[in-house]
N, C-alpha and C positions, 0 to 999 in steps of 0.2 A: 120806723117800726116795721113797715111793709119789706125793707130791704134787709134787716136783722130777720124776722121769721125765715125768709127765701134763704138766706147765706144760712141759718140751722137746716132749714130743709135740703138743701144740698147736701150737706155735711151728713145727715144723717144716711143718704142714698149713699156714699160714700162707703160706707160699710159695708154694703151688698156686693161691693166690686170683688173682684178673685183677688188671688194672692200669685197671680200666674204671668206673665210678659205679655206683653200687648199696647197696642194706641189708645190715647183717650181722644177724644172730638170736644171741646168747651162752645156750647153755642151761646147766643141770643135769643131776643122774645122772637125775634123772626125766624129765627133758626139758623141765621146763620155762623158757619165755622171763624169763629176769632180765633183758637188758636190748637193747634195738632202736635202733639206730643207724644215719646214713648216711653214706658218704661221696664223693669226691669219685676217690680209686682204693682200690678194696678193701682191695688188698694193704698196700698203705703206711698206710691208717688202723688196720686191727686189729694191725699188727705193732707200730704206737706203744704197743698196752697190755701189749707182755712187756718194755717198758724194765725194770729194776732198777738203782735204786729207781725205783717209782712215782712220775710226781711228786706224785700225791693218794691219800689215805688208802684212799680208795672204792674209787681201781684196784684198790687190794692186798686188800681183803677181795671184791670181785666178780668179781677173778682167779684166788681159791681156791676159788672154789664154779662157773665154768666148767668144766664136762665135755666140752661138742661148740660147734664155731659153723657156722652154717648161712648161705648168702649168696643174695639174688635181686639178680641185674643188670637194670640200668636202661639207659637209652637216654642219658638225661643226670641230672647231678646236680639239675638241676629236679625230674624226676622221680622221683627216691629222696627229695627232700626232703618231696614230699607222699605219697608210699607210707610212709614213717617216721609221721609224722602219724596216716596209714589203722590203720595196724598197730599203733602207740602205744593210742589208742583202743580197739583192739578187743581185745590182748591185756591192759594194763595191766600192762607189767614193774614189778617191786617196785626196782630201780634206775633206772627212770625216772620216779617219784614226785617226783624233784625239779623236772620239767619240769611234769609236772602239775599241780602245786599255784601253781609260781612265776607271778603275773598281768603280770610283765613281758615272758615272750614274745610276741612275734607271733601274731596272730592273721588269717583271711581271712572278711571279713565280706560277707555279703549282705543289703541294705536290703530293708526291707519298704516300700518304695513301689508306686506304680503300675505303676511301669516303674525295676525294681529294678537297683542298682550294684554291684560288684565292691570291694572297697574292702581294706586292710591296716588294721589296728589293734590298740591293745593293751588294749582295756579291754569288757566287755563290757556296757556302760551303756546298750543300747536292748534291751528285750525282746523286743522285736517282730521282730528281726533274726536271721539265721540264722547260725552261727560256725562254721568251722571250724579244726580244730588245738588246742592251739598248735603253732607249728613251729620248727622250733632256726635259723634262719637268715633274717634280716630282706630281708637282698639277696636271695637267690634265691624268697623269698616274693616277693618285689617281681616277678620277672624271671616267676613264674610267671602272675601276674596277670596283667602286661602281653602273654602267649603265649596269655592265653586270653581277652585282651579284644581281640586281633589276627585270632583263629578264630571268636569268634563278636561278632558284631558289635553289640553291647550299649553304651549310655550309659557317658558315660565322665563328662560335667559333672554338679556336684555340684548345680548347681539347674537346671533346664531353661529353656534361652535360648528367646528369643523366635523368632529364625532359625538355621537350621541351619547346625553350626559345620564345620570342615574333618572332621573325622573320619567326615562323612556325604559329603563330595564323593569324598573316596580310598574309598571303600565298606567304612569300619569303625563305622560307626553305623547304624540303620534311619532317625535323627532320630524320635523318639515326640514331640519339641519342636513338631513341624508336621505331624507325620503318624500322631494316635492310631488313628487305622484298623490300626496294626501289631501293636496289643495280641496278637490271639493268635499271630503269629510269635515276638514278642516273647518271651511265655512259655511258649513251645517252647526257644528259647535257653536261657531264665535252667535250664529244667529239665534239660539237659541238661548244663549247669555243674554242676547239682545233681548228678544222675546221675553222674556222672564223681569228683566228689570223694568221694562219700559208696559207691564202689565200690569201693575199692580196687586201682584196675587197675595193673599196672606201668608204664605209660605213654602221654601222651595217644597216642600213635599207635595202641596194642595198643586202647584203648577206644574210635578213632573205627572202628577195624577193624573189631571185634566189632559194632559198631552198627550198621554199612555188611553185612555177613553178612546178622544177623539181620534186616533189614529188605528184602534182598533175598529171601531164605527164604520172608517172610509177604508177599514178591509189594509191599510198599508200594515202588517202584521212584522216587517221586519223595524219598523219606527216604533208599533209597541213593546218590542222587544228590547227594546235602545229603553226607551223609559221608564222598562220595568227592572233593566237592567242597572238605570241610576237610582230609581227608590230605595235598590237593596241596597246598593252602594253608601246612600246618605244615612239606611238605617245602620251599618255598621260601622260610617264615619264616626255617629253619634252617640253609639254605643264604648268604642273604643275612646271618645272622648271622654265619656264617664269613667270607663275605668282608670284612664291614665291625666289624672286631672291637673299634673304639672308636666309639660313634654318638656319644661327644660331642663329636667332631670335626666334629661336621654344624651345620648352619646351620638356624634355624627355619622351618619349611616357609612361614615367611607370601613367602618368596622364592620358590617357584615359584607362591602364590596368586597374588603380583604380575605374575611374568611371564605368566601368562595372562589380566590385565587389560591390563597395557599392549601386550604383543604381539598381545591378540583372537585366543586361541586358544582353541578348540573345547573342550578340553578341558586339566585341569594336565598339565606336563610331566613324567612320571613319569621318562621317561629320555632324558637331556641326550648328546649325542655332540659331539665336537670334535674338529678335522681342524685340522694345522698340517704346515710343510714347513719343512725347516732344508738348507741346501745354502752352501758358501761359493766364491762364482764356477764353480758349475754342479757343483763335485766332490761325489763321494760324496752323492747329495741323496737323501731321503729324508723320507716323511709319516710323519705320528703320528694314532693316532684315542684317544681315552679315552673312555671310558663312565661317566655317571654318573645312580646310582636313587637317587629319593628323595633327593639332593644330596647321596648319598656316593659315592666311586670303588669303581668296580665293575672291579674289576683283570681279572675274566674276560672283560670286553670289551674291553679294551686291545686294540688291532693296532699294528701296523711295517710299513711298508711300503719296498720297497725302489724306488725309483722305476725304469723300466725304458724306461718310450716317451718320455721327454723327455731332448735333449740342451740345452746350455747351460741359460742362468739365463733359465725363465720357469715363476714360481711359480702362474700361472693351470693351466699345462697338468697341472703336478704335483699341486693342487689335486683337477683334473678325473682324473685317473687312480689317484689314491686314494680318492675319492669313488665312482667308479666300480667299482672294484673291490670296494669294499663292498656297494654296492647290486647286485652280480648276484650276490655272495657270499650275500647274503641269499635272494635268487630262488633259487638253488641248493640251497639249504639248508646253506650252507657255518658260515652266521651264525642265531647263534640268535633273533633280533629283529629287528625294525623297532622304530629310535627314535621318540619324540616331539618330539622339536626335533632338525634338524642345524643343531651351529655353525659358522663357519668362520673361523679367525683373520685377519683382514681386512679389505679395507673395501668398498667397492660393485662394483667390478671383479671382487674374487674372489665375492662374492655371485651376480653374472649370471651368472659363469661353473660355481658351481654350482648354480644353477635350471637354465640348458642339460640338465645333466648329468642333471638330477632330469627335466626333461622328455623326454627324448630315451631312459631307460628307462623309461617310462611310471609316474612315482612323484611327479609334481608334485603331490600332494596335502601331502605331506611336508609339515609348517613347518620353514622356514630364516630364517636370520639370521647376520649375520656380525658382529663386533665387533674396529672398528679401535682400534690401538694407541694413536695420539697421542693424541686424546680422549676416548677409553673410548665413541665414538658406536656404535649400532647401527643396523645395518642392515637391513632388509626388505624384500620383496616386495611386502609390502602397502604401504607407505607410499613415498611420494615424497623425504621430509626425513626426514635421519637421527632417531633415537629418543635423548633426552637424556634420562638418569636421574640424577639427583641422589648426589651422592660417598657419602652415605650409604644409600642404597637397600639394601638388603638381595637385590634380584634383581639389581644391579649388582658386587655383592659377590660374587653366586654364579657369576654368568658370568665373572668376571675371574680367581675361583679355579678354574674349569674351563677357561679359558683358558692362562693360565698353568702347570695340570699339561700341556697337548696340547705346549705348549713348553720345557717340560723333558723330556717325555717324547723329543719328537722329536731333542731337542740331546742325551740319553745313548745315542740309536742314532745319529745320527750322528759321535758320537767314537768307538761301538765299533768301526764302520766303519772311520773311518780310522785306528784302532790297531792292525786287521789289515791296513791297506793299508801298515803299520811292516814286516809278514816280507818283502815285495814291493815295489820300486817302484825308477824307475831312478836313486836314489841308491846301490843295493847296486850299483851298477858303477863308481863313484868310488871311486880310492886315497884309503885311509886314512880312509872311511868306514863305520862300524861301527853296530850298533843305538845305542850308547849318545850317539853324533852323531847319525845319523838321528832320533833321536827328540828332539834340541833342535833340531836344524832344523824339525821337521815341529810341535814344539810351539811354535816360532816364529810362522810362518810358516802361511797358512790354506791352502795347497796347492802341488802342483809347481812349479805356474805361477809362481806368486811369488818361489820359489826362483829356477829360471831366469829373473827377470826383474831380482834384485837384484845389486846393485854389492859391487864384493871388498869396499870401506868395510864397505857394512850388514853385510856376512857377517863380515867381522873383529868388526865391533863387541857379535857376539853372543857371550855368557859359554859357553867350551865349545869354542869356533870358533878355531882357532889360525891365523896368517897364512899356513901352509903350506896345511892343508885348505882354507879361505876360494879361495883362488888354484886349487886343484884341481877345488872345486865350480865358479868362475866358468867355467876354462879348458875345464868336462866339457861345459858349457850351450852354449859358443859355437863349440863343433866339431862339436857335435852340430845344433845350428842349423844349419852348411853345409851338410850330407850330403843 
């Protein structure tokens, strides 16, 4: 009975855990650690071990010798997955003997070369190499390498190329390939990789912290600078990992290498903006911009523009006043960048008309390019004759898929537009028409105009449209016409 009360009394503490990533600790009446674990929400992993029955043997005997459990939270489940690692090692629970021994987990190795690698593996066959773990989870192993081969900018190729590969032009390499003069930055990084793992910290943030402190303390101000320098780094790692929550919906970067050979630009285009206008016979018209980093949609740069200084159908002016509006939006601090390439969906005309644009707020430094419809040609500034990229290009891929979201983006605001132009408009003053008529006339038909311009025929002949209303919509058009 004494051991049923303890296992509810558990259960019930259980509750109070967060819902957030982190380690649990399972002790003993002495206290000590039997078994270290992490998970991915506290609450919901430690409540899985008062199922009954157990689904494993192990639950039911390391669920009767639990007395207390103890939790540190993490930042993310990355981070709980190498603090389990830290903690594993250093306490050696007697229920996690099975991870310790098994040589098929995961392992995080560091080479012993010149200019040493990062690497995941499961076997410990170079002595010369430094290991750490093993860790219970091969993906988020994965995910954590890849966050700390992002922060410090360490070799990533497995034999060293001859010229420096992309990962040294985006500034995630020092290149040691062409630039051994970096050796000792170089193993300042790898030590600090070291340092970090072999710490135990709750999370890289908490440890670039601590380092950015203590370095500021003993006065070395260019080392605080280094670590305030990767804080921001990881907060926009993590940032951009939220927004773009599937990368493998991205396209290989050899697409923006290319567009900065063919377009001869200064530098790759880290972030792609696109401008399009959707309007049908001047109604409801409206620009779209989308933003794209690193050739994935950066949804926080999204805008909608409701067009405001242009009447009828002229998509240059519309062009210029959403284009504009960004660019003093940005001057104002309203926008959080300056893009790398503006596109504009279009062909040479709307091009000129937004160089104007760019010149005239003093931002012709800008690269721009437009790319029209029928041929997939582009256009530029710099060149005379459009730019022909071959159907397979891989930068022709990227521009036509950033194209193409500027023009879905723009055609779902402007139907929301004219779905609330459904509570309002001067069909609500026609007998015997009601939303659920107005809304097949209007999904008809691409605006009022149209309406009042068609014959009882077409009206009759729409599904919905009876010959009475039909004659009621004609006769509203062309009394209304006299007046």
């Amino acid at each position: 009975m004494k051991n049923i009360n303890l296992f509810r009394g558990l259960s019930l503490l259980v509750d109070k855990l967060p819902l957030t990533p982190g380690i649990y600790l399972m002790r003993d009446a002495r206290g000590e650690i039997l078994y270290i674990g992490k998970a991915k929400s506290l609450r919901k992993r430690v409540r899985s071990y008062f199922k009954v029955p157990a689904p494993i043997p192990k639950i039911t005997i390391l669920m009767s010798k639990v007395r207390s459990i103890d939790h540190i939270d993490t930042p993310t489940e990355v981070d709980a997955l190498l603090l389990e690692a830290h903690l594993i090692r250093k306490h050696q629970p007697r229920y996690n003997q099975d991870l310790k021994d098994d040589k098929s987990f995961p392992l995080l190795k560091i080479t012993r070369e010149k200019f040493p690698r990062i690497c995941v593996t499961r076997q410990r066959n170079d002595k010369r190499a430094i290991y750490y773990g093993p860790y219970t989870d091969a993906k988020l192993l994965h995910q954590a390498v890849n966050l700390m081969s992002d922060l410090f900018p360490i070799r990533k190729c497995q034999l060293l190329p001859k010229v420096a590969c992309l990962y040294h032009h985006i500034g995630q390499c020092l290149a040691p390939c062409i630039r051994p003069e970096v050796k000792p930055e170089y193993d300042r990084l790898i030590n600090e990789v070291k340092r970090f793992l072999g710490g135990g910290k709750k999370s890289f943030a908490q440890y670039l912290n601590d380092r950015m402190k203590r370095a500021s303390r003993e006065l070395r101000f260019e080392d605080a600078q280094f670590f305030k320098e990767q804080i921001d780094a990881l907060s926009k790692l993590r940032k951009k990992r939220f927004f773009f929550k599937n990368p493998g919906q991205g396209i290989s970067l050899s697409a923006t290498i290319e567009l900065r050979q063919r377009l001869e630009l200064d530098r790759i285009p880290e972030r792609i903006v696109c401008f399009d206008v959707s309007n049908v016979q001047g109604d409801q018209a409206v620009a779209s911009k989308v933003s794209f980093y690193w050739e994935l949609p950066d949804k926080f740069g999204y805008r909608r523009y409701k067009i405001q200084g242009v009447s009828g159908i002229n998509d240059y002016a519309m062009i210029a006043e959403a284009l504009t509006r960004m660019l003093r939006g940005i001057k104002e601090g309203r926008e959080d960048f300056m893009p790398d390439l503006i596109m504009i969906d279009g062909g040479r005309g709307h091009l000129n008309t937004a160089a104007r644009v760019l010149a005239r707020e003093g931002m012709s430094t800008v690269d721009l390019i437009s790319i029209a419809k029928q041929f997939e040609w582009i256009h530029s500034p710099k060149f005379r004759a459009p730019l022909v990229l071959a159907s397979d290009s891989p930068a022709l891929y990227l521009l036509k898929k950033i194209r193409d979201e500027a023009h879905r983006f723009a055609i779902t605001y402007h139907r929301k537009l004219k779905s609330k132009a459904l509570q309002r408009s001067a069909l609500d003053d026609i007998p015997g028409i009601g939303e659920k008529r107005k809304r097949v006339l209007l999904g008809h038909f691409n605006s009022i105009d149209e309406i009042r311009c068609a014959s009882i025929e077409k009206l009759r002949s729409i599904p919905g449209i009876d010959p009475k209303t039909a004659k009621n919509v004609a006769e509203f058009f062309k009394t209304s016409a006299k007046r």
